[in-house]
BATIVEX-403534 format. One record per residue: residue in three letters; x, y, z of N, C-alpha, C, O in turn. Coordinates in nm, 3 decimals, always signed. Layout:
! BATIVEX-403534
res / n_u / n_v / n_w / ca_u / ca_v / ca_w / c_u / c_v / c_w / o_u / o_v / o_w
Ala / X / Y / Z / X / Y / Z / X / Y / Z / X / Y / Z;
...
! end
This chain:
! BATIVEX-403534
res / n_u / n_v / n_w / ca_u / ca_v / ca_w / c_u / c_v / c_w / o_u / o_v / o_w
Unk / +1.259 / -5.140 / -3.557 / +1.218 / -5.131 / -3.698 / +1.110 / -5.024 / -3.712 / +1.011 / -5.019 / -3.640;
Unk / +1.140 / -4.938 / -3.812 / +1.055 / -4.854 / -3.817 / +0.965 / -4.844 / -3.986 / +1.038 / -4.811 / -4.080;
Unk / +0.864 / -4.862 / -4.007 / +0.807 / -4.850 / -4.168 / +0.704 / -4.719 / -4.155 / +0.624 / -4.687 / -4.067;
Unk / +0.744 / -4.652 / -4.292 / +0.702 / -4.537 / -4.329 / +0.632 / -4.485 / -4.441 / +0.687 / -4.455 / -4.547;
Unk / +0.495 / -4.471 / -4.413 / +0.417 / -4.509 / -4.590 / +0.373 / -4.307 / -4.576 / +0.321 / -4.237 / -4.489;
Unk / +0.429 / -4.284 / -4.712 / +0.336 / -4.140 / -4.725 / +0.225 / -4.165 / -4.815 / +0.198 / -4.266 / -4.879;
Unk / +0.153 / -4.027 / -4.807 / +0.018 / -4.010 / -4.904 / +0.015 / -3.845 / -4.887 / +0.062 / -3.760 / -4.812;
Unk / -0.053 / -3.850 / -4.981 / -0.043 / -3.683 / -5.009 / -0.028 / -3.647 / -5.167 / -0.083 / -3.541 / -5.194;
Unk / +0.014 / -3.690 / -5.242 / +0.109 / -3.644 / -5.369 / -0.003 / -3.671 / -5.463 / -0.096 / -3.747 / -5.440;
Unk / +0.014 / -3.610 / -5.560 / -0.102 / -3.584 / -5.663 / -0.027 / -3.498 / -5.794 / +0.094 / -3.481 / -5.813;
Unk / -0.130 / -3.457 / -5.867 / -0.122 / -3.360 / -5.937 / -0.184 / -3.196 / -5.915 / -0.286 / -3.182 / -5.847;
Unk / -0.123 / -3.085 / -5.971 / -0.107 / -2.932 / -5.904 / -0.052 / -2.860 / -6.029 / +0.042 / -2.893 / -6.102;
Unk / -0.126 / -2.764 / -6.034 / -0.102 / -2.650 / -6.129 / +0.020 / -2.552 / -6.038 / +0.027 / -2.512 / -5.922;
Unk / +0.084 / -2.542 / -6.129 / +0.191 / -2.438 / -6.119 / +0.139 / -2.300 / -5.989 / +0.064 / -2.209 / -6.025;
Unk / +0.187 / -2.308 / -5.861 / +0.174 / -2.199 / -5.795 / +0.057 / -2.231 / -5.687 / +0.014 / -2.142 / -5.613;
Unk / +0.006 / -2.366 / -5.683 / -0.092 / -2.458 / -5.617 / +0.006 / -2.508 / -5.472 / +0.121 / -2.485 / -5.435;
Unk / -0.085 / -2.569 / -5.428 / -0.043 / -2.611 / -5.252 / -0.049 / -2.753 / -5.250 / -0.138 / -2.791 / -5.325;
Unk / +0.034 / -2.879 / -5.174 / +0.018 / -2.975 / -5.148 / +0.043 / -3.010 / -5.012 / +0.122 / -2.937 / -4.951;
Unk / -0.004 / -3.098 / -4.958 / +0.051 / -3.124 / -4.819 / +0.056 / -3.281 / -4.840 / -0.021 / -3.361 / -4.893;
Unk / +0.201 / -3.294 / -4.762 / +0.239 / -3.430 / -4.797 / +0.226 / -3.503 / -4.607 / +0.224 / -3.430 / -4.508;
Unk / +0.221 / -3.609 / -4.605 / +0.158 / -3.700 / -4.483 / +0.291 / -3.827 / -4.518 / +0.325 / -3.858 / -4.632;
Unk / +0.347 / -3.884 / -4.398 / +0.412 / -3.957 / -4.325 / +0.367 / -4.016 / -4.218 / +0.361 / -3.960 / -4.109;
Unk / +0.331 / -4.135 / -4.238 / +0.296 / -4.229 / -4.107 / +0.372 / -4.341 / -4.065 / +0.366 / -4.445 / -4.130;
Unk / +0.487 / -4.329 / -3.901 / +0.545 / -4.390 / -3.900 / +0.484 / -4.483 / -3.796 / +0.398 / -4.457 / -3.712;
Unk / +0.559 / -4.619 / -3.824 / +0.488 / -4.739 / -3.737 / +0.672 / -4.772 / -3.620 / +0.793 / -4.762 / -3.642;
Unk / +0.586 / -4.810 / -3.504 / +0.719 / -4.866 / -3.411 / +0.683 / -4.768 / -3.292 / +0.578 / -4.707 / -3.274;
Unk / +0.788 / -4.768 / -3.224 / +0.769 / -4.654 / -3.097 / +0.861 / -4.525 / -3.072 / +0.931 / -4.469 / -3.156;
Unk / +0.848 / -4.498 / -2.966 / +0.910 / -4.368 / -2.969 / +0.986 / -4.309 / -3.096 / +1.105 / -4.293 / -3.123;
Unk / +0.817 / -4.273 / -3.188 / +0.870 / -4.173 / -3.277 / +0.958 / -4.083 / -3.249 / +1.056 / -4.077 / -3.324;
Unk / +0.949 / -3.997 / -3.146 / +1.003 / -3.846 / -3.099 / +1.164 / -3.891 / -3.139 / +1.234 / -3.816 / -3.206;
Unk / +1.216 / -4.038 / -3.081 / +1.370 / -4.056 / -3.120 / +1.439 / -4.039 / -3.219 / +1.562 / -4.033 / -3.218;
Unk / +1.357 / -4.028 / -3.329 / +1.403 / -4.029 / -3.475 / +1.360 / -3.906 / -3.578 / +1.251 / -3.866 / -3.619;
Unk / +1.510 / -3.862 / -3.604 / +1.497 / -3.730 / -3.729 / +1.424 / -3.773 / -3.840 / +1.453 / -3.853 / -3.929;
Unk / +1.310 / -3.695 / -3.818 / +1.249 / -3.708 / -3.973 / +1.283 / -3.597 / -4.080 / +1.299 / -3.476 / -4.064;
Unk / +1.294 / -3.711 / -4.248 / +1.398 / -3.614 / -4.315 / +1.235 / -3.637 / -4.462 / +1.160 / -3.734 / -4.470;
Unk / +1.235 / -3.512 / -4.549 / +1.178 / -3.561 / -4.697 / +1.262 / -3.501 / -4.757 / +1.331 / -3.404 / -4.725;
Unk / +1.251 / -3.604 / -4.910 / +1.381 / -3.616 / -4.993 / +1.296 / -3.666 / -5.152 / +1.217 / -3.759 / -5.170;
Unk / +1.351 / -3.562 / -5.252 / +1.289 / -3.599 / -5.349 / +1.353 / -3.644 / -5.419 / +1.475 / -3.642 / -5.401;
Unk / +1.285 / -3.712 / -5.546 / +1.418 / -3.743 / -5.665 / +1.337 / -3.730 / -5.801 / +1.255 / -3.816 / -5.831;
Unk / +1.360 / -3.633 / -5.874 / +1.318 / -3.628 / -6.025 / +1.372 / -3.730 / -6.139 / +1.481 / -3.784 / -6.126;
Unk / +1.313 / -3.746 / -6.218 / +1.361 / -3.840 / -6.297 / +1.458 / -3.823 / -6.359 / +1.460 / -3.717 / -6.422;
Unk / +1.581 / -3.913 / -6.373 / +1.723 / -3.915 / -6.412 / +1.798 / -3.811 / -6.313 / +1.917 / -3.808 / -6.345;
Unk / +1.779 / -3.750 / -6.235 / +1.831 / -3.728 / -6.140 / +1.874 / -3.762 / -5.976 / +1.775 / -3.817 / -5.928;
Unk / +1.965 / -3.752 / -5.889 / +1.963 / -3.814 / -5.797 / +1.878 / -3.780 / -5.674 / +1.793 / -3.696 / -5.705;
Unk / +1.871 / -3.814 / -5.552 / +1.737 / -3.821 / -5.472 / +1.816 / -3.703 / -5.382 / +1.938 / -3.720 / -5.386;
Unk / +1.782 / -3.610 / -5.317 / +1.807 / -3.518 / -5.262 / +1.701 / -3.458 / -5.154 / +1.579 / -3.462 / -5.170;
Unk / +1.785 / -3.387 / -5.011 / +1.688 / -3.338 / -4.931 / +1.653 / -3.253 / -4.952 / +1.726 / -3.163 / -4.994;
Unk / +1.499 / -3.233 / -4.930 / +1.478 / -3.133 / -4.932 / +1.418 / -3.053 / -4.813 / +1.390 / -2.934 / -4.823;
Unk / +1.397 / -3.138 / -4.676 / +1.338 / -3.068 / -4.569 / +1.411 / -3.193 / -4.421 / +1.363 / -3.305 / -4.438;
Unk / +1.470 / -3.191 / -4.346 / +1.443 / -3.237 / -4.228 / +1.412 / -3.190 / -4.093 / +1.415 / -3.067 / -4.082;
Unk / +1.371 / -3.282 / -3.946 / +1.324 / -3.209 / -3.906 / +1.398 / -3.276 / -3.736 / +1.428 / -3.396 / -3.738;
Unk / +1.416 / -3.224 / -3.648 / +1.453 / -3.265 / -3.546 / +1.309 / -3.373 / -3.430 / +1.187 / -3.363 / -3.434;
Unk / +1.380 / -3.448 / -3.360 / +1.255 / -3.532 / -3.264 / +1.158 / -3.440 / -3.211 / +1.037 / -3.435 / -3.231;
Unk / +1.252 / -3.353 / -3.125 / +1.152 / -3.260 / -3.057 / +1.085 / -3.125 / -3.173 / +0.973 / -3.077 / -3.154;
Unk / +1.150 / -3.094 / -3.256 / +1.097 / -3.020 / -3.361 / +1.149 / -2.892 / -3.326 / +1.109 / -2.785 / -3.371;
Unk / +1.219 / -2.905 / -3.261 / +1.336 / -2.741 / -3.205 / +1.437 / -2.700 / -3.330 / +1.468 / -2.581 / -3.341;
Unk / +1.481 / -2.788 / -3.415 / +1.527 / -2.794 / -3.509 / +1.517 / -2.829 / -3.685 / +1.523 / -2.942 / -3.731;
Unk / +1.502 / -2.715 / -3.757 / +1.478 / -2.798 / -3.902 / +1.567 / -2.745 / -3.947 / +1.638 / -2.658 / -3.897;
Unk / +1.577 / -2.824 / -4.110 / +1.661 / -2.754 / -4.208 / +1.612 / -2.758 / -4.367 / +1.586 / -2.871 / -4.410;
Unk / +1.599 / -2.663 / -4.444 / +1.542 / -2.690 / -4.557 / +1.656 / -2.625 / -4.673 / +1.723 / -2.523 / -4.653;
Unk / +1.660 / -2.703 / -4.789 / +1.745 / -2.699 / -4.911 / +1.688 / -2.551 / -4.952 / +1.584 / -2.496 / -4.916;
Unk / +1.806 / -2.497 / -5.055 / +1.770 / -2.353 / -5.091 / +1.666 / -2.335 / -5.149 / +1.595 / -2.238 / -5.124;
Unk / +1.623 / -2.468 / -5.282 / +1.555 / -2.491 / -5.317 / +1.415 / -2.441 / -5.312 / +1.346 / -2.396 / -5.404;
Unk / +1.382 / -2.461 / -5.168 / +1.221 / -2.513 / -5.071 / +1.236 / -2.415 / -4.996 / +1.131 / -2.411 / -4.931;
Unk / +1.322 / -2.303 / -4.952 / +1.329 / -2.242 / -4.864 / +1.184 / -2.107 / -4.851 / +1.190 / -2.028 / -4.945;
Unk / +1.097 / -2.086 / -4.777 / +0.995 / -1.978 / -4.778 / +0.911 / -2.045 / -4.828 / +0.799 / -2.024 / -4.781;
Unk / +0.919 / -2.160 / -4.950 / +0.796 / -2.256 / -4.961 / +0.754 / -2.347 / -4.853 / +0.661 / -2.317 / -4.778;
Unk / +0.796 / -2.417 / -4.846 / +0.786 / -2.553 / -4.792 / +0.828 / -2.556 / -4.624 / +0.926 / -2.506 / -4.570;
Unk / +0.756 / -2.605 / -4.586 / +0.749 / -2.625 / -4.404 / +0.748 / -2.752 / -4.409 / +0.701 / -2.816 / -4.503;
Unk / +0.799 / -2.801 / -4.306 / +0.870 / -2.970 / -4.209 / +0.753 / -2.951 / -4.118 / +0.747 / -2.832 / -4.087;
Unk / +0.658 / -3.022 / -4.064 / +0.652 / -3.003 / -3.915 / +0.622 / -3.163 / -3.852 / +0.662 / -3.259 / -3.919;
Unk / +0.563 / -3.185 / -3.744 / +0.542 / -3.315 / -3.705 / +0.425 / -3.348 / -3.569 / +0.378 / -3.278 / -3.479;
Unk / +0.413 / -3.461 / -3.601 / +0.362 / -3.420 / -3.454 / +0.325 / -3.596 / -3.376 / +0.230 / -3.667 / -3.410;
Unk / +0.417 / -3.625 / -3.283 / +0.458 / -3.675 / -3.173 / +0.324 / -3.754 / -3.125 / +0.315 / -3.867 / -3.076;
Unk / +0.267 / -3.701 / -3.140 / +0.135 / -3.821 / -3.043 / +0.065 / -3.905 / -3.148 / -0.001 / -4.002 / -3.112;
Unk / +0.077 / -3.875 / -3.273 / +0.023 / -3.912 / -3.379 / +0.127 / -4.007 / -3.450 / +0.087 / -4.101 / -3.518;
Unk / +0.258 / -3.982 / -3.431 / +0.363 / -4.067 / -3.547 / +0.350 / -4.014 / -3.682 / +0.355 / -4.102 / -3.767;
Unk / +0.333 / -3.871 / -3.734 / +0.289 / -3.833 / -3.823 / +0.387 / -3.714 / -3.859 / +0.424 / -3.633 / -3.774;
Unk / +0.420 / -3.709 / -3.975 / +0.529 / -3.604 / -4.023 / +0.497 / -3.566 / -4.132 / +0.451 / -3.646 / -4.214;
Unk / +0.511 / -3.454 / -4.157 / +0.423 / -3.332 / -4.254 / +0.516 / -3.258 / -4.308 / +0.627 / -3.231 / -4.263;
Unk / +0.426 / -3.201 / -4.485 / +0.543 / -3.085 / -4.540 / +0.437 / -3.062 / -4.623 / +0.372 / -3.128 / -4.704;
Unk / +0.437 / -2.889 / -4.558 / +0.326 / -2.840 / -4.664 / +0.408 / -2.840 / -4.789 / +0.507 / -2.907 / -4.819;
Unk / +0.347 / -2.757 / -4.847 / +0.441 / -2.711 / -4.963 / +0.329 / -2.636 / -5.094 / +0.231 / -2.674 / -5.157;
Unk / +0.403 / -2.523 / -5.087 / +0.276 / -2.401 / -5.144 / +0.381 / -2.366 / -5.231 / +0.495 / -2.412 / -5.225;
Unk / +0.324 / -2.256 / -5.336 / +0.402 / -2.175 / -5.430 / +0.492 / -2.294 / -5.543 / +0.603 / -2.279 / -5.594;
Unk / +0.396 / -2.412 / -5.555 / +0.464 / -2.528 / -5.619 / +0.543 / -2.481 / -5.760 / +0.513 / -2.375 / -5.816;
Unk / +0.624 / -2.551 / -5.799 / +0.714 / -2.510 / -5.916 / +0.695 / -2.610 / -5.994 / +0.653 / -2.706 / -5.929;
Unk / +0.710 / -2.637 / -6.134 / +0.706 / -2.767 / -6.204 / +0.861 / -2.820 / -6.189 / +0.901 / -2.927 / -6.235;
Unk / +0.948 / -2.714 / -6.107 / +1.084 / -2.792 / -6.134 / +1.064 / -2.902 / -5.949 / +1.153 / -2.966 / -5.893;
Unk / +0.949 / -2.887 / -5.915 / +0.903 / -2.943 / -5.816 / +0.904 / -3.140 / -5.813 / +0.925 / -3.233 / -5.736;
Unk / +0.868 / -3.112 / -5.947 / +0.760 / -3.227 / -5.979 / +0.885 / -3.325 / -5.921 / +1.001 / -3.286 / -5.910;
Unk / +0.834 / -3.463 / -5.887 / +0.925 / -3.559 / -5.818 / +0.888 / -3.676 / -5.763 / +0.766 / -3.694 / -5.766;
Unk / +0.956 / -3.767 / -5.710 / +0.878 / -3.883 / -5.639 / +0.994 / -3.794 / -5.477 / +1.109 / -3.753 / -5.460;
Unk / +0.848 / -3.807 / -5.385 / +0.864 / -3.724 / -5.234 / +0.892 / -3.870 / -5.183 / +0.849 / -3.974 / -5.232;
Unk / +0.966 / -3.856 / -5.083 / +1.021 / -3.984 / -4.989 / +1.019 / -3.923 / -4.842 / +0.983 / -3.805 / -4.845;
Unk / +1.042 / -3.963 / -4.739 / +0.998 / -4.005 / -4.612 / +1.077 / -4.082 / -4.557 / +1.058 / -4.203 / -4.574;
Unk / +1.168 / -4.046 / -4.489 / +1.276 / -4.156 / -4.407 / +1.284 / -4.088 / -4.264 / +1.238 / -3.982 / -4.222;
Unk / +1.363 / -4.191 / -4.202 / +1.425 / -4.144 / -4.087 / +1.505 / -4.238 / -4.007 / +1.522 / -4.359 / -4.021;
Unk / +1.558 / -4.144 / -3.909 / +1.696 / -4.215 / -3.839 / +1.640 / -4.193 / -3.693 / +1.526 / -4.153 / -3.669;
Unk / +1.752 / -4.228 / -3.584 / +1.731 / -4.271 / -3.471 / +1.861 / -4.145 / -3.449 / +1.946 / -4.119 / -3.533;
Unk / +1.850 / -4.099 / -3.354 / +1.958 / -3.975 / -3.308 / +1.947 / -3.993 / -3.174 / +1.841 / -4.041 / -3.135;
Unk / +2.066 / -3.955 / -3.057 / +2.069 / -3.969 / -2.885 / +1.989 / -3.853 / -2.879 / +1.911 / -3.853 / -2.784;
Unk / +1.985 / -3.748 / -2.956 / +1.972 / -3.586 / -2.902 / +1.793 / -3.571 / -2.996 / +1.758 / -3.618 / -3.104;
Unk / +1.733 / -3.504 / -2.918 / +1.573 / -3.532 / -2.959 / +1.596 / -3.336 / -3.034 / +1.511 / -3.258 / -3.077;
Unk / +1.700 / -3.324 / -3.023 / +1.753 / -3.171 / -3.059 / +1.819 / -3.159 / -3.175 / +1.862 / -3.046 / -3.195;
Unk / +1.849 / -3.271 / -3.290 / +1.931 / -3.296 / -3.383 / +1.899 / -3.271 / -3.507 / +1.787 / -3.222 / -3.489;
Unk / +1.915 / -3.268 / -3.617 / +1.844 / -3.285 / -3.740 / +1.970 / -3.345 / -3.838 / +2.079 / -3.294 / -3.812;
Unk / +1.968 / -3.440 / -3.942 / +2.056 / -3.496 / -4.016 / +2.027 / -3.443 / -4.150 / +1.910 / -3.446 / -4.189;
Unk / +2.135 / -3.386 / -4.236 / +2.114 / -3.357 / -4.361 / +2.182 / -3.462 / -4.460 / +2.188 / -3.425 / -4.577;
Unk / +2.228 / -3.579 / -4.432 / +2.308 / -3.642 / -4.503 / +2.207 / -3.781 / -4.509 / +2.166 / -3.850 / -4.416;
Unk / +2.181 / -3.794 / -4.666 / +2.070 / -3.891 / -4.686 / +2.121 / -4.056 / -4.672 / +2.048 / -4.155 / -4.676;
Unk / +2.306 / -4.052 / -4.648 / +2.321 / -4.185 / -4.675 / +2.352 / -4.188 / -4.528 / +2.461 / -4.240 / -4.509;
Unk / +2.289 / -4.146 / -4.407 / +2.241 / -4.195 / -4.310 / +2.145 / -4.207 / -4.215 / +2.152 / -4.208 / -4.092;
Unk / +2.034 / -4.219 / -4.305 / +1.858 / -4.285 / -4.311 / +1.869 / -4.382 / -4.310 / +1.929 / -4.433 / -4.404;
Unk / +1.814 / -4.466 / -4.200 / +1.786 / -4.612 / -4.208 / +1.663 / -4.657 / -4.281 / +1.659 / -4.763 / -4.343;
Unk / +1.546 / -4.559 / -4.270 / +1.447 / -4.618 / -4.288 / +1.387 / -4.506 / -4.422 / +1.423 / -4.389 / -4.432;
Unk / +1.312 / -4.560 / -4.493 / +1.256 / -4.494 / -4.602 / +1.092 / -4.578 / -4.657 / +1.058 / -4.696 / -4.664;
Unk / +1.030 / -4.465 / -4.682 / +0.936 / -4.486 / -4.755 / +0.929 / -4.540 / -4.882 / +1.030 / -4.545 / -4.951;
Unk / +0.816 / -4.584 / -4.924 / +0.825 / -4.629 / -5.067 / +0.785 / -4.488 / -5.133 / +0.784 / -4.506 / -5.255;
Unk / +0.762 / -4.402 / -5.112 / +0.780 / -4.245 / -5.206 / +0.596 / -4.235 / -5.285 / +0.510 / -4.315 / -5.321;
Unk / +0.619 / -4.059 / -5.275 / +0.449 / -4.026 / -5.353 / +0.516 / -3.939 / -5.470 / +0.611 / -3.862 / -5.475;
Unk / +0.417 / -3.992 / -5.566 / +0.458 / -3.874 / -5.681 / +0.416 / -3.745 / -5.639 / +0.341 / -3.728 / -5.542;
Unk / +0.477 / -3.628 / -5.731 / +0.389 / -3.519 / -5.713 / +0.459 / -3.460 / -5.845 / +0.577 / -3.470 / -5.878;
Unk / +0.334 / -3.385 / -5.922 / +0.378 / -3.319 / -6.052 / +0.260 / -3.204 / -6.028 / +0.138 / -3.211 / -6.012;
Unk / +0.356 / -3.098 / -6.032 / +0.315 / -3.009 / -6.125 / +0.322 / -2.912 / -6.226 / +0.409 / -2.826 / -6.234;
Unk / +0.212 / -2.932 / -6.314 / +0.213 / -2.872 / -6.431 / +0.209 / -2.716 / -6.484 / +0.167 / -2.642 / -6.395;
Unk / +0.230 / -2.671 / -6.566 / +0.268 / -2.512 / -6.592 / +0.198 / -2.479 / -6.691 / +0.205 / -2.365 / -6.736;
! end
């Protein structure tokens, strides 16, 4: 069992920086792809960054691409996404999941196979 609370999310002027925080509980974090996934209102929840165990591997939506960095870090249980050059088409509730993979080399882009998820941070920003 793995539980996953973020913090980070706030409010940000258009073209402002946030860094979002993931703290996972259980063990051998390193086993499990960490993925963030947003969802705007009336719209559906979508990835926007995951990241492989060992961190040899990410992948980010076109979206986020040159903004936004995945990274992580293993001794801590802690998974990170900056995210600079904010957009108001940004604004969203940020989520935090992850899965269990054999390969510490993997990354999953498909959200309906996350076992585990956060309860989500807002983040808005304004223009």
């Amino acid at each position: 069992q793995v539980q996953l609370v973020e913090s980070g999310g706030g409010l940000v002027q258009d073209g402002g920086s946030l860094r979002l925080s993931c703290t996972a509980s259980g063990r051998t974090f390193s086993n499990y792809v960490m993925g963030w996934f947003r969802q705007a209102p009336g719209k559906e929840r979508k990835l926007v960054a995951t990241i492989s165990g060992s961190s040899s591997n990410t992948y980010y939506a076109d979206s986020v691409k040159g903004r936004f960095t995945i990274s992580r870090d293993n001794a801590k249980n802690l998974v990170y996404l900056q995210m600079n050059d904010l957009e108001p088409e940004d604004t969203a509730v940020y989520y935090c999941a992850a899965t269990a993979r054999a390969s510490r080399d993997w990354i999953e882009t498909r959200g309906g196979l996350y076992n585990y998820w956060g309860q989500g941070t807002q983040v808005t920003v304004s223009s």
